[in-house]
MOPAC internal coordinates of N, CA, C and O (Angstrom, degrees):
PM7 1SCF
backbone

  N    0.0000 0     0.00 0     0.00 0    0    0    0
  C    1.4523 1     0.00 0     0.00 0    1    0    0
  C    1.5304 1   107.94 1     0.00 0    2    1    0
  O    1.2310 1   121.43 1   -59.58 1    3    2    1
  N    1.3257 1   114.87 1   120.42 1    3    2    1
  C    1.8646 1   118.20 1   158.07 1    5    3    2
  C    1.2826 1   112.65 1   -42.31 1    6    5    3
  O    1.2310 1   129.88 1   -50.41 1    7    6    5
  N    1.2141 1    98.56 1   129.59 1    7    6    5
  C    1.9485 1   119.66 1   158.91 1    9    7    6
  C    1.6088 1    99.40 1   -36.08 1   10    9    7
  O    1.2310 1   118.59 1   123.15 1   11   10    9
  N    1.1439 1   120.30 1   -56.85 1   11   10    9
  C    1.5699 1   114.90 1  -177.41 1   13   11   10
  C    1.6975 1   119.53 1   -59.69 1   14   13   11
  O    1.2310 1   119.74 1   149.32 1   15   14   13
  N    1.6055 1   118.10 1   -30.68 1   15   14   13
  C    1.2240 1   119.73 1   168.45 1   17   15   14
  C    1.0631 1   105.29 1   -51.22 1   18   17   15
  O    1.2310 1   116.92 1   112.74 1   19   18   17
  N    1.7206 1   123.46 1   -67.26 1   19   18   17
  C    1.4530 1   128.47 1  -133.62 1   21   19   18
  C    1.8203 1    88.45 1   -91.96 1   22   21   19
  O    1.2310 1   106.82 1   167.77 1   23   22   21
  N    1.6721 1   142.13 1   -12.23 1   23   22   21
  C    1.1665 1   123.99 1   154.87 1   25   23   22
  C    1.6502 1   132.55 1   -69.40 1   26   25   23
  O    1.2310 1   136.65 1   166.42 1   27   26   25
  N    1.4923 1    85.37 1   -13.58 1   27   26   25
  C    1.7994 1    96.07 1   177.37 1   29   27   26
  C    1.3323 1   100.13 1   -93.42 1   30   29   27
  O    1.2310 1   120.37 1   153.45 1   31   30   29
  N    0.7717 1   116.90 1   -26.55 1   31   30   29
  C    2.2015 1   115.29 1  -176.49 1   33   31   30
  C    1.8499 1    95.48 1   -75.15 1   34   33   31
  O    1.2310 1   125.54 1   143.73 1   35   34   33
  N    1.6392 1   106.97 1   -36.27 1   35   34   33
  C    1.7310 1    93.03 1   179.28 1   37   35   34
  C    1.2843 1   122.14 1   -73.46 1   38   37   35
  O    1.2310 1   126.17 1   158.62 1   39   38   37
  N    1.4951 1   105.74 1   -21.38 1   39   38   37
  C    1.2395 1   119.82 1  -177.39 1   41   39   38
  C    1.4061 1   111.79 1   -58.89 1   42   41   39
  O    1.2310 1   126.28 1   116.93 1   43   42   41
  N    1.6724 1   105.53 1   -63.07 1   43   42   41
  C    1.3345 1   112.21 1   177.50 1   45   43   42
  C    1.6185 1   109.88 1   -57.13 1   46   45   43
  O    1.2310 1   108.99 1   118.15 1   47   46   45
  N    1.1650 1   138.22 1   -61.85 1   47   46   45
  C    1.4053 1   142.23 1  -173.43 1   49   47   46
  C    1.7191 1    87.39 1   -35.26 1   50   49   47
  O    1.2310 1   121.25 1    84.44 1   51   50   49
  N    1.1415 1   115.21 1   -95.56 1   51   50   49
  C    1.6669 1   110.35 1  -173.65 1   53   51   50
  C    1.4655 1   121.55 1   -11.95 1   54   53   51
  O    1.2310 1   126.32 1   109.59 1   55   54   53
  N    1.9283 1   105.46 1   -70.41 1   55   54   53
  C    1.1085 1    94.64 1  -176.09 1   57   55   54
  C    2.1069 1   126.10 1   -56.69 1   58   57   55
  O    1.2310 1   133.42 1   171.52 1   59   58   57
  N    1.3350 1    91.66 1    -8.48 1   59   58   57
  C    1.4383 1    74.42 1  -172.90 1   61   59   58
  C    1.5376 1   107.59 1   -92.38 1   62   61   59
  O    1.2310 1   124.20 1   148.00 1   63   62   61
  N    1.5170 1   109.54 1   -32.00 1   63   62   61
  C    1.5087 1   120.10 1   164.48 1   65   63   62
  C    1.4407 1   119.90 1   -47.68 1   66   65   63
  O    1.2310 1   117.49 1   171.81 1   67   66   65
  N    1.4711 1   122.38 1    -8.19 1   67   66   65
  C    1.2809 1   118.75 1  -168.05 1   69   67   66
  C    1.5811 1    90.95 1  -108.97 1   70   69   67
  O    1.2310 1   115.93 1   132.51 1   71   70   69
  N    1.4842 1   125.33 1   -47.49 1   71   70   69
  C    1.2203 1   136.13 1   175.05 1   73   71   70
  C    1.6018 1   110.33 1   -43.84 1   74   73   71
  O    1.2310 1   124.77 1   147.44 1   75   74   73
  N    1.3052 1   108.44 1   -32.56 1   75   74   73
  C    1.5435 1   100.01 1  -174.20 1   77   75   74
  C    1.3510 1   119.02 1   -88.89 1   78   77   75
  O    1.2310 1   120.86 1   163.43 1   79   78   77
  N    1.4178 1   115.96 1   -16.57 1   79   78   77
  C    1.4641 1   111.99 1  -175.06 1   81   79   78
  C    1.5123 1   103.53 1   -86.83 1   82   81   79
  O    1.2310 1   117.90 1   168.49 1   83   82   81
  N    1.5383 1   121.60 1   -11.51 1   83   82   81
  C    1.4631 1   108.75 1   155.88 1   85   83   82
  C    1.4096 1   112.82 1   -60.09 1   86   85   83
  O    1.2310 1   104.94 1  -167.44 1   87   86   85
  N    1.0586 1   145.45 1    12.56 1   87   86   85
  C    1.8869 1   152.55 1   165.14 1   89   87   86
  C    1.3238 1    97.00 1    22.57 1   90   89   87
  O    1.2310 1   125.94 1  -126.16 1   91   90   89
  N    1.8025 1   106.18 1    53.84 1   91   90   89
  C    2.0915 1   117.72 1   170.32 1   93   91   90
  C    1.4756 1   106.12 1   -57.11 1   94   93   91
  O    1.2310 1   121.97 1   -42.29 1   95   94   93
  N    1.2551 1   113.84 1   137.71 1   95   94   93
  C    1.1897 1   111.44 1   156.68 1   97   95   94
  C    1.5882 1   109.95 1   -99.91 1   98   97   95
  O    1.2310 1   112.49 1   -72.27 1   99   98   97
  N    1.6305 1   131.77 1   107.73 1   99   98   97
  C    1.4660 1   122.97 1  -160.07 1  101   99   98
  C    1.5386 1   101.23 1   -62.48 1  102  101   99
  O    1.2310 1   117.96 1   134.66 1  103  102  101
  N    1.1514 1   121.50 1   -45.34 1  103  102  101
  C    1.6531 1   130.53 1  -170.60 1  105  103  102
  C    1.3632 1   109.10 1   -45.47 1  106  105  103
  O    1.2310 1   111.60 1   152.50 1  107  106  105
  N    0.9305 1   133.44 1   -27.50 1  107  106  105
  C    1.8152 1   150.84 1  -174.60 1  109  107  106
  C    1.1798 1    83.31 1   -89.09 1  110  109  107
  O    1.2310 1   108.51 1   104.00 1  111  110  109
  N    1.2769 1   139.09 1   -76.00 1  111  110  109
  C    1.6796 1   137.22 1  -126.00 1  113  111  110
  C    1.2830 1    92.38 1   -78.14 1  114  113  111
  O    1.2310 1   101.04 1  -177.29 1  115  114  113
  N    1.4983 1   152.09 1     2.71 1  115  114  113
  C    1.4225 1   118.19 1  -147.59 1  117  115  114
  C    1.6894 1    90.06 1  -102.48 1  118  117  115
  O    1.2310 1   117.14 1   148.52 1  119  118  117
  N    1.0818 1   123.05 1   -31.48 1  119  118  117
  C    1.6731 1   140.95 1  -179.05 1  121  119  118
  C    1.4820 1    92.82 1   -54.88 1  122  121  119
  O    1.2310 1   108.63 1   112.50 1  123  122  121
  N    1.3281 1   138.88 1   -67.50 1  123  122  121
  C    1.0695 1   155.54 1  -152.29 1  125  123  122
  C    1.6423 1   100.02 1   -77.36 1  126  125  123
  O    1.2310 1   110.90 1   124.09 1  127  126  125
  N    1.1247 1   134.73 1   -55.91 1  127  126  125
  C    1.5063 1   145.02 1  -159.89 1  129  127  126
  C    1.9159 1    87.79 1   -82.32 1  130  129  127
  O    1.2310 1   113.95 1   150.31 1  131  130  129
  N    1.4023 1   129.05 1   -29.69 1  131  130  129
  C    1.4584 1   120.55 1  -175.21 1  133  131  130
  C    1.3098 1   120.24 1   -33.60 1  134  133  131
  O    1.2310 1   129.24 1   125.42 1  135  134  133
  N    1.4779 1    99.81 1   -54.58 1  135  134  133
  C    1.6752 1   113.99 1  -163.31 1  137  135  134
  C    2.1411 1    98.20 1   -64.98 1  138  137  135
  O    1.2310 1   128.49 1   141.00 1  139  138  137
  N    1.2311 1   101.25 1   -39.00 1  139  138  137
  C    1.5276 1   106.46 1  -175.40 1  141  139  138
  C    1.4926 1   111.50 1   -73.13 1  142  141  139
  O    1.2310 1   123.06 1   160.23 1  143  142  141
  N    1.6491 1   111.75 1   -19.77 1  143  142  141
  C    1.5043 1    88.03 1  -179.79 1  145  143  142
  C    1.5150 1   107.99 1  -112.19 1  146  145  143
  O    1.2310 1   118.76 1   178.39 1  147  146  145
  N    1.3040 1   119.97 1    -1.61 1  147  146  145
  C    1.7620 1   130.75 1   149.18 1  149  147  146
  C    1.6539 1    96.01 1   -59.19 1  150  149  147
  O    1.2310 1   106.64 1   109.12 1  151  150  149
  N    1.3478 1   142.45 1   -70.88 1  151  150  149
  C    1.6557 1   118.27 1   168.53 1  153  151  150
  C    1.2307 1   123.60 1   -25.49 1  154  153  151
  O    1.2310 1   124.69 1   121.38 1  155  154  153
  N    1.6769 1   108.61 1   -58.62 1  155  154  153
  C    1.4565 1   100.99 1  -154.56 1  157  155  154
  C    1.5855 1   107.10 1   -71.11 1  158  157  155
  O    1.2310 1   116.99 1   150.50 1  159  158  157
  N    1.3955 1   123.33 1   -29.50 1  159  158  157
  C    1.5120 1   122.42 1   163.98 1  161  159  158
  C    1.5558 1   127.83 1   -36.39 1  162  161  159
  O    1.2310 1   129.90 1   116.68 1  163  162  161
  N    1.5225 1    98.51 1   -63.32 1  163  162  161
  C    1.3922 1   128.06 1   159.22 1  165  163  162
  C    1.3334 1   116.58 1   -27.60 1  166  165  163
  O    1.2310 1   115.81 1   110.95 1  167  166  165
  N    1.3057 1   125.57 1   -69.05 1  167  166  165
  C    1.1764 1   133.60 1   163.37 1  169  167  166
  C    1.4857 1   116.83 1   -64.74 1  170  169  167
  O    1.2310 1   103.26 1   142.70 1  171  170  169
  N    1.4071 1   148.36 1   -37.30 1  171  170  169
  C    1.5290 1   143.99 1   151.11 1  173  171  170
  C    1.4458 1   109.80 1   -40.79 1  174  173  171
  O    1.2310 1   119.90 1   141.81 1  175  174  173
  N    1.5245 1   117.80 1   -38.19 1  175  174  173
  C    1.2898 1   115.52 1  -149.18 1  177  175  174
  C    1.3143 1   119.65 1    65.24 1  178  177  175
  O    1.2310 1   110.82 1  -129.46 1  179  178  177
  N    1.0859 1   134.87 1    50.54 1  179  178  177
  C    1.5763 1   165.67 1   110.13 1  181  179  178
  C    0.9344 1   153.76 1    -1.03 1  182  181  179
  O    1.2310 1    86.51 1  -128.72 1  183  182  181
  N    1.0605 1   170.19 1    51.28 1  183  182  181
  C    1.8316 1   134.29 1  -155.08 1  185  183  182
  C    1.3175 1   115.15 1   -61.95 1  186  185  183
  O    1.2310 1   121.82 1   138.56 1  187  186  185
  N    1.2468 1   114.12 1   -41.44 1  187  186  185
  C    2.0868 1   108.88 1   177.30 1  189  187  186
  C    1.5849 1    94.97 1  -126.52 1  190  189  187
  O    1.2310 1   127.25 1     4.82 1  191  190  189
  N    1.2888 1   103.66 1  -175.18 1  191  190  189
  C    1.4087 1   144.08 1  -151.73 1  193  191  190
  C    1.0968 1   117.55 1  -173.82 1  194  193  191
  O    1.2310 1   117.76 1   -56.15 1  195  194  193
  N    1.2718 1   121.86 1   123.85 1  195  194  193
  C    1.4316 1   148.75 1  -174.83 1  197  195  194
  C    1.7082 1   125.18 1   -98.59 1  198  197  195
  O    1.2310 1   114.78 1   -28.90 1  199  198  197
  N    1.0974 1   127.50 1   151.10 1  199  198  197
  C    0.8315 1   113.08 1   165.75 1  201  199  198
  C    1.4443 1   115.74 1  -170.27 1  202  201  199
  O    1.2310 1   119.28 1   -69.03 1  203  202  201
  N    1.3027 1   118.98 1   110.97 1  203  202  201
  C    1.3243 1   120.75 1  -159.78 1  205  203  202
  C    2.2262 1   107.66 1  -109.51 1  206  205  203
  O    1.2310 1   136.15 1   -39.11 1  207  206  205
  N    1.6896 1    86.34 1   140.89 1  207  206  205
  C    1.8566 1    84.20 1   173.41 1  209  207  206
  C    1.7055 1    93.36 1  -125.67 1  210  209  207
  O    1.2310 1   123.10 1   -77.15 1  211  210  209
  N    0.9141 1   111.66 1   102.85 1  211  210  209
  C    1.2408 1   126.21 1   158.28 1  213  211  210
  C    1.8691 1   125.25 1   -78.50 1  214  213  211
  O    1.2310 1   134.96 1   -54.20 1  215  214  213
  N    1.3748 1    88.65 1   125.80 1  215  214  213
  C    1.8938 1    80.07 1   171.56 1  217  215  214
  C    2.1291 1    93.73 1  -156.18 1  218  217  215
  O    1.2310 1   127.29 1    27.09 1  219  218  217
  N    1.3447 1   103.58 1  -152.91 1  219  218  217
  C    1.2905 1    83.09 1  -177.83 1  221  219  218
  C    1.4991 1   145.80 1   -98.40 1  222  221  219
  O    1.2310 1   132.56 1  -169.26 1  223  222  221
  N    1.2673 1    93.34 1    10.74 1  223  222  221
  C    1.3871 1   107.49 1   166.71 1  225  223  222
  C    1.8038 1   125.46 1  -113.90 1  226  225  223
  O    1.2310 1   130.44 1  -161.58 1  227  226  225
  N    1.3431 1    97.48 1    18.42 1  227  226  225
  C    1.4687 1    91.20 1   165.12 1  229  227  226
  C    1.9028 1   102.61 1   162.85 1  230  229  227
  O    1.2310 1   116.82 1   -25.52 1  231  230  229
  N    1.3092 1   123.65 1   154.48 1  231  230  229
  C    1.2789 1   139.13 1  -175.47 1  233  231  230
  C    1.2019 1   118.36 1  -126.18 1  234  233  231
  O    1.2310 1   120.10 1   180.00 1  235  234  233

């Protein structure tokens, strides 16, 4: 395996290890994340905005 594989596999491992100890519940967040993804449109010039947290138990 390339040095570059096994820094992108740490990369990912972290980011998702870091994602999980926020212990999100997504079902809560979507009320809360509204106002931020009506901005982020706003600012794209848009109509919606997305925004995904992926880790390993759900997207």
């Amino acid at each position: 395996m390339r040095k570059d594989d096994v820094d992108r596999i740490k990369i990912e491992y972290n980011r998702i290890k870091k994602l999980s100890e926020f212990d999100l519940d997504y079902g809560n967040l979507q009320e809360k994340f509204k106002s931020l993804l009506e901005l982020a449109a706003h600012i794209a010039g848009t109509e919606v905005s997305l925004i995904n947290l992926i880790d390993n138990h759900s997207q």
